[in-house]
C-alpha positions, 0 to 999 in steps of 0.5 A: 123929830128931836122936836116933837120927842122933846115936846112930848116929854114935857107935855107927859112931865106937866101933865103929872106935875101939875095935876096930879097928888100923892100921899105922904112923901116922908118915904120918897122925900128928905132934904139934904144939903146934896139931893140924890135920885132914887127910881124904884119899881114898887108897881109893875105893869103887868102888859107893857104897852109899846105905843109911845104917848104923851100920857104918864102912868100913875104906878099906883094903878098897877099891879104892887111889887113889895120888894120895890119897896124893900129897896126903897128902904135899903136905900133910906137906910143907907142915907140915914147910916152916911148922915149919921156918920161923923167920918164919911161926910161930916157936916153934909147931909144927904137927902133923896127924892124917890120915885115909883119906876114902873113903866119902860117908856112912861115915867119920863116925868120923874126922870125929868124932875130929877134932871130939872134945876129950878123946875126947867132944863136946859140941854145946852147949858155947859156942864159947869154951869149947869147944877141939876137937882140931883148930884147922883142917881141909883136905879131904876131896876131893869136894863131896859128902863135904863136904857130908856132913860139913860140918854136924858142923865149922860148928856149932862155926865150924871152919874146912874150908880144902878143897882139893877141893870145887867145888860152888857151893852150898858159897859159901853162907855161911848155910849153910856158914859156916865153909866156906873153898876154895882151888880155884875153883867149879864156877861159875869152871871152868864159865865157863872151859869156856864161854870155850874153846867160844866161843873156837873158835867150837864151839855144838853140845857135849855134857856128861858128868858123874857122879851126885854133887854135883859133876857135878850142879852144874856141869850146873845151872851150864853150862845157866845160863851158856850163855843167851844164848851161842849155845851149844847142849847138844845132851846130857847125861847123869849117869852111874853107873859101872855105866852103858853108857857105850858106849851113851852114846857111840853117841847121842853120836857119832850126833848128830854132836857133836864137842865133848864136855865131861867134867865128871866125878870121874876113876872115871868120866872113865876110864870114858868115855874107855876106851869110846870107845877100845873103841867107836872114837870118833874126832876128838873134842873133850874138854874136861876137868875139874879132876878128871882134866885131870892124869890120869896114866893116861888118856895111856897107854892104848893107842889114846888118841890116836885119840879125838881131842883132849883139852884139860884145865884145871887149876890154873896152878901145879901144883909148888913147890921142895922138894917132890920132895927131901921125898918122896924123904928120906920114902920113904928113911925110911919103908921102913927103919923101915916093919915096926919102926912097924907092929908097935909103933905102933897109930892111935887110930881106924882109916882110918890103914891104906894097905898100899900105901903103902910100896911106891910108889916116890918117882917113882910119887909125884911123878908122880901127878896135881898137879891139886890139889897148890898147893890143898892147900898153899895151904891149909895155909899159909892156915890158917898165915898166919890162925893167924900174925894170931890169935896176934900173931906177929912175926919172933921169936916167937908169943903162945902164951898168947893164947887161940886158938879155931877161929873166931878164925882164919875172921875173919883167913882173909878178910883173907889176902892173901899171895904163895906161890910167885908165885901171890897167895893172897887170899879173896872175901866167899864165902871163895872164891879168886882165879882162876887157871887154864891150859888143857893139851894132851895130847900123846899122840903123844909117849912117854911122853905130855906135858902142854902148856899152851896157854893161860891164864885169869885173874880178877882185876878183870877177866877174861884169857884166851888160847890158843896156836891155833897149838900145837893139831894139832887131830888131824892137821888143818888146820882148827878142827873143825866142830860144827854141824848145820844146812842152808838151808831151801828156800822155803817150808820153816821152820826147826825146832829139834831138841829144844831146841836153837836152834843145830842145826835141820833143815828142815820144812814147817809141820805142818798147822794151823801157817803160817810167817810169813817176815816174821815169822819165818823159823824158827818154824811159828806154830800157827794160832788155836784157830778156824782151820785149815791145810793142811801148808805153809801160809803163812795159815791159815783160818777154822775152822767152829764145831760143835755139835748147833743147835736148829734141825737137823732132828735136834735137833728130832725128839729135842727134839719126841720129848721134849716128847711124852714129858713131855706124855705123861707128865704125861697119865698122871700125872693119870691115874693121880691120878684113878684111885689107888683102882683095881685097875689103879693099886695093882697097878701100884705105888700111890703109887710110880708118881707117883714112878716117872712124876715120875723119868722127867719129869725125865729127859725134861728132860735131853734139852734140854741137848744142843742148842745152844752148850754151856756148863759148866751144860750138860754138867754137867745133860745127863747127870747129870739122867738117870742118877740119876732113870732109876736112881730109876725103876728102884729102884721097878721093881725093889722093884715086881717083887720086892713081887709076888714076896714077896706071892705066894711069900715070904708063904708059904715065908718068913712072918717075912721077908715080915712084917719086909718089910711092917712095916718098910716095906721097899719105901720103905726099900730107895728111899731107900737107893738113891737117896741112894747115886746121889746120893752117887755122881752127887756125887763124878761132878760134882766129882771130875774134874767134866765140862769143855767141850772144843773138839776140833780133831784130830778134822777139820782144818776144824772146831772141835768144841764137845764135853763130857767125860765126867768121871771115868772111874772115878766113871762107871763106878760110876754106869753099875754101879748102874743097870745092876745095879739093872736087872739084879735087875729082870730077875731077879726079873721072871723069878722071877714068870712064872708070876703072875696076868696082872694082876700079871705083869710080865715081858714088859713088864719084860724089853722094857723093860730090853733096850731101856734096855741096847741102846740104851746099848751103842749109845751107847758104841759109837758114842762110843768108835769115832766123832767126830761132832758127832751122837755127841751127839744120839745119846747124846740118842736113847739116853736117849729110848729108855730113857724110852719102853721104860719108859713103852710097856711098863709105863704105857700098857697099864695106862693103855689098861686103864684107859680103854678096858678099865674092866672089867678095872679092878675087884677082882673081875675081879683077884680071879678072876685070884688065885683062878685062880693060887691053883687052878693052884698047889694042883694043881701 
């Protein structure tokens, strides 16, 4: 599997390093005596695929992103600055090759251009010994792309000083060794947001975020650290950009919220807030993110200022001197000598294209989004500043010789602690930064719209946070807008929470077999105790009557009299029998196989016992199991009996040789046992897959506690219920076949009744159990049985036993030889 990964990696990787070209690569390349990566997202695709293939994606073809390329330049700018610097790195210069980023899973040939030496890689080699073309990384933007591809740089400990990775897995350091961030976690934004929620006092909020790492995490993050807030998620919801991000909206706005969290990549914040432009959502609350609190474009859109309110938080510095006079000087350069370097200059991979580029102006640059602008030079200068430490340079010069490996520089990154730009750049255990962050306004109402910091937050040894309330116009409105939903319950009522929400609750009376308990309680409908019951509204609740089929019903004892008759009567007929075996009567009615066939319904009889009193586990499993499979033993001998007479008096003449391999085989036992250990197999799997429970049902009547057996698995049931019936249906068949039989040995009346009874009284059964809840549908599953046995015992065994002691003369071999002699004449003449 590692194999075949690795093979498809490098398959995409020289794929795009041998066929495919770009255009000028001044902005994307620069030789430097140590060699720094850069990933940034100058395209975005617009529908992440999820497929996994070898094909790379060429970021030209996709949608454009201009701030991609404001951070590629605020990277530029920040290598230019440190080259130019006669202290930080005298005598070294730094270079950088620069890739477009904009695919989850299909820009692994940049990735590996960067960690290649000489053009191959080599996973094994010993970190000494290895120097990969790049000393460091910064990028890409995104968690899920850093995740992505971080296993491919911390095998060999290259330090990933990102710029635009927030999630919070990413500190851990097991995982993600050589993982660095100069931009807070998800867990510091998500404290922030809660710090603003609470702030204004606002406990009913919804999230919105995207389908990715990021948005994932900071959900995981905010459900955790709103315990114990008094804050409420009354939504929230991860959205695709295919999404109905209207239909989203209208649950959103009818659940009366009005603070709304947008935790969310700028693709689908722009999604959002142009649905609610387009639905009229109105004097809202919108707490946005990192990613898209400096959106340059969502202030424009026409009607953004009837949404409501927008508060964003982002990075407290977002600008540095200098880096305005850079873009402009680039941009003069690079539109003279654009065409000139497209045509002679070709990259060594491809995503080193942006047509687009070249035509933005140095103010389309400038004031594209900064939200990530201090993070990206901060990392450049950390890397800067780690390789300062490793090569032991002082005011004049470095030691180019020392021997310098990308681990080398993670050990001196944590110990950073350098001032830039008035901001203090330092890292925790987590390679994590220190916080700093200010909270904007969106001024929508002026043209063109402004940002306005109203606020600030800062975590050093302890937390510092503060808003200008008074800078807030709160859409026109005097007031703080109002997110709850909750009215004083009248007496008598109790408070109960919508959903899971504690903070936003309506007002209900307690459900039957519930009470409220004021003193206790006044927000919660305590169910009642398995054994008691309540009226709707109750304050108390009441004792519960516990039923069950007793022995001492009067029902009860007719099934269980009927029983011990029907054994008695049995056991009478077996001795009978016994005493009788040698007679005419006895062998035509089976010989031996009747004291199988009286000894299954015995057994039989003695299941109906278990219905009665209190039932236990042993009890439901006994009741019915008994039955099913020595009734269906019966009827196996019933069926082999009809079919034994058939085979004697038709099969021994049309089918001489069947007939033959039946008799000298012993067929009659054979087919007994096969079907008797194929139920048995099945009653098995019945007990035990999905065995029977004991149930209390206590839905059926609010004042009793039924005491009820479950049927087991319906599927292994139903197979039980097959064979018998089908065994009884073949009875049927072939006692039809022999209608025409001699009297003494024609069975079908007494067979037919028998058997109509037996499925009369079972569909009667399963009626009843499947329309009724009774407590008596169990006596009735009783009777069901009793009514099978004595179908069986007064249609088959009494008159053969009525013959026998009160008709001895039909009980002699002549008298059943004149009946076959009978037959054997009315055949010939037929």
């Amino acid at each position: 599997m590692l194999l075949s990964c690795i093979y498809i990696l490098l398959l995409g990787f020289t794929s795009c390093f041998f066929f495919k070209s770009s255009c000028s690569a001044s902005d994307f390349s620069l030789e430097g005596d140590y060699l720094l990566g850069g990933l940034f997202p100058l395209h975005e695709i617009e529908k992440e695929t999820t497929l996994f293939s070898a094909e790379t994606t060429e970021c030209f073809r996709h949608i454009s992103s201009k701030s991609g390329y404001h951070m590629l330049q605020v990277m530029r700018f920040a290598v230019e600055e440190i080259n130019n610097s006669t202290t930080l790195l005298p005598n070294v210069s730094l270079g950088y090759d620069i890739f477009d980023h904009c695919s989850n899973t299909k820009n692994f040939n940049s990735v590996l251009n960067l960690i290649s030496k000489n053009g191959s890689i080599k996973p094994k080699e010993k970190l000494n010994n290895y120097q990969p073309k790049v000393i460091a990384l910064t990028g890409p933007y995104g968690s899920t792309r850093t995740i992505t591809i971080a296993p491919l740089f911390t095998m060999d400990l290259i330090p990933m000083v990102t710029y635009g990775a927030t999630s919070y897995v990413l500190s851990n350091k097991l995982q993600y060794p050589s993982f660095v961030r100069t931009i807070p976690s998800n867990k510091d934004m998500i404290e922030m947001i809660i710090h603003i929620i609470r702030w204004f006092g606002w406990n009913w909020v919804a999230f919105l975020g995207s389908q990715d790492d990021y948005s994932s995490d900071g959900l995981k993050l905010f459900n955790k650290y709103i315990n114990n807030t008094g804050i409420c998620l009354a939504y929230q919801e991860g959205l695709s950009l295919n999404a109905n991000y209207s239909l989203t909206l209208k649950k959103i706005d009818m659940l009366n919220i009005n603070v709304i969290v947008v935790f969310a990549l700028p693709q689908y914040a722009s999604k959002i807030v142009k649905a609610a432009i387009a639905n009229n959502i109105q004097d809202k609350v919108w707490i946005a993110s990192q990613t898209w609190a400096m959106n340059q474009q969502l202030p424009k859109e026409p009607g953004i200022e009837k949404i409501g309110t927008v508060i964003g938080i982002t990075e407290r510095l977002l600008s540095f001197p200098g880096f305005n006079q850079f873009v402009y000087k680039a941009r003069g350069t690079s539109d003279a000598d654009h065409n000139d370097a497209e045509g002679k200059v070709k990259s060594k991979t491809c995503n080193q294209v942006c047509h687009y580029c070249s035509l933005l102006t140095a103010e389309e640059i400038i004031n594209e989004n900064p939200s990530f602008s201090f993070g990206i030079y901060s990392a450049i200068y950390t890397i800067a500043h780690a390789l300062h430490k490793v090569l032991q340079c002082d005011i004049n010069e470095c030691q180019k010789n020392t021997m310098t490996k990308p681990y080398m520089l993670l050990g001196e990154i944590k110990k950073l602690n350098f001032p830039l730009n008035g901001r203090q750049v330092k890292y925790d255990d987590n390679y994590d930064p220190a916080i700093s962050y200010k909270v904007v306004l969106w001024r929508t109402d002026v043209n063109p719209p402004q940002f306005e910091t109203v606020g600030t937050y800062e975590k050093h040894a302890e937390i510092t946070f503060t808003i200008n309330n008074s800078l807030l116009p709160w859409h026109n409105k005097v007031s703080v807008p109002f997110s709850n939903c909750s009215v004083e319950c009248k007496v008598g009522h109790s408070r109960q929470t919508e959903g899971f929400h504690s903070c936003c609750f309506t007002c209900r009376k307690c459900p039957p077999n519930s009470y409220v308990d004021f003193s206790r309680d006044p927000y919660t409908c305590f169910p009642c105790a398995e054994g008691e019951w309540s009226d709707e509204g109750s304050t108390t609740c009441k004792t519960r009557s516990v039923v069950y089929p007793q022995f001492t019903e009067i029902a009860s004892i007719t099934v269980m009299v009927s029983a011990a008759c029907l054994i008695i009567l049995l056991i009478a007929i077996f001795c009978l029998f016994a005493y009788n075996y040698d007679t005419p009567v006895v062998k035509s009615a089976g010989g031996g196989m009747c004291f199988l066939m009286l000894t299954s319904l015995i057994m039989s009889s003695i299941s109906v016992f278990f219905f009665f009193g209190k039932p236990t586990f042993v009890f439901c499993l006994l009741r019915n199991v008994i039955f099913a499979y020595f009734f269906t033993v019966c009827i196996s001998c019933l069926t082999v009996r009809a079919f034994q007479i058939i085979s004697v008096f038709k099969m021994a003449t049309q089918f001489p040789k069947l007939h033959s391999l039946w008799v000298k085989h012993n067929g009659q036992s054979l087919f007994i046992a096969f079907v008797s250990f194929i139920h048995f197999i099945s009653c098995v799997i019945w007990m035990t897959v999905d065995t029977f429970k004991l149930i209390a049902d206590s839905w059926t009547y609010k004042d009793q506690l039924m005491l009820m057996c479950e049927m087991g698995n319906t599927i292994t049931l139903t197979i039980v219920v097959f064979i018998s019936w089908f065994l009884g249906f073949l009875c049927l068949l072939f006692s039809y076949m022999g209608r025409d039989l001699p009297k003494n040995y024609n069975e079908a009346k007494s067979i037919t009744f028998s058997l109509i009874l037996y499925y009369l009284s079972w569909i009667a059964y399963f009626t009843a159990y499947l329309t009724l809840k009774s407590k008596y549908i169990v006596v009735l599953n009783a009777v069901a049985q009793v009514s099978s046995i004595n179908g069986i015992l007064f249609s088959y065994f009494i008159p053969k036993s009525y013959i026998i002691i009160f008709q001895p003369q039909k009980n002699t071999p002549a008298y059943f030889q004149t009946s076959i002699q009978n037959y054997t004449q009315t055949i010939s003449r037929t």
